[in-house]
Phi, psi and omega in degrees: 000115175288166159253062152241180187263151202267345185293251176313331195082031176251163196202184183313142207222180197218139167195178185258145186260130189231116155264143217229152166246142179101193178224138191285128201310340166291346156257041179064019158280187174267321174167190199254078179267126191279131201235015181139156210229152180197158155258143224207127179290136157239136170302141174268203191243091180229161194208132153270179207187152206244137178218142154236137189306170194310311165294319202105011173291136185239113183223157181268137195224189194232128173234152173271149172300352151263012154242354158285315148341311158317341193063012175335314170222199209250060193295124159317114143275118176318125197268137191260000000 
């Protein structure tokens, strides 16, 4: 199972974590020195969800939470 969206295609990304020392010139420091850099994944926000498709088929699928907001698809509620 990827962490990707089954809609769009979005998915996990790479960016860097930066750790920093000091104090910042608006508090009377001298400024923010970056003291290292390590790479780091960001997640989409993805949630499954029981949906129905396009046939009128209802199957579970993994969406990121901007397309679901969009209404991108149809969600099934369980009937109580």
């Amino acid at each position: 199972m990827s962490r990707v969206c089954d809609i769009c295609g979005k998915g996990t990304t790479t960016g860097n974590a930066i750790e920093r020392r000091g104090l910042a010139k608006k508090k009377g420091g001298v400024g923010r020195k970056i003291t290292g850099k390590t790479r780091r994944t960001y997640l989409a926000n993805l949630q499954t969800i029981r949906a129905r498709l396009n046939g009128g088929t209802i199957k579970r699928i993994k969406i990121c939470t901007r397309c679901l907001k969009a209404g991108k698809v149809v969600k099934v509620v369980k009937a109580a």
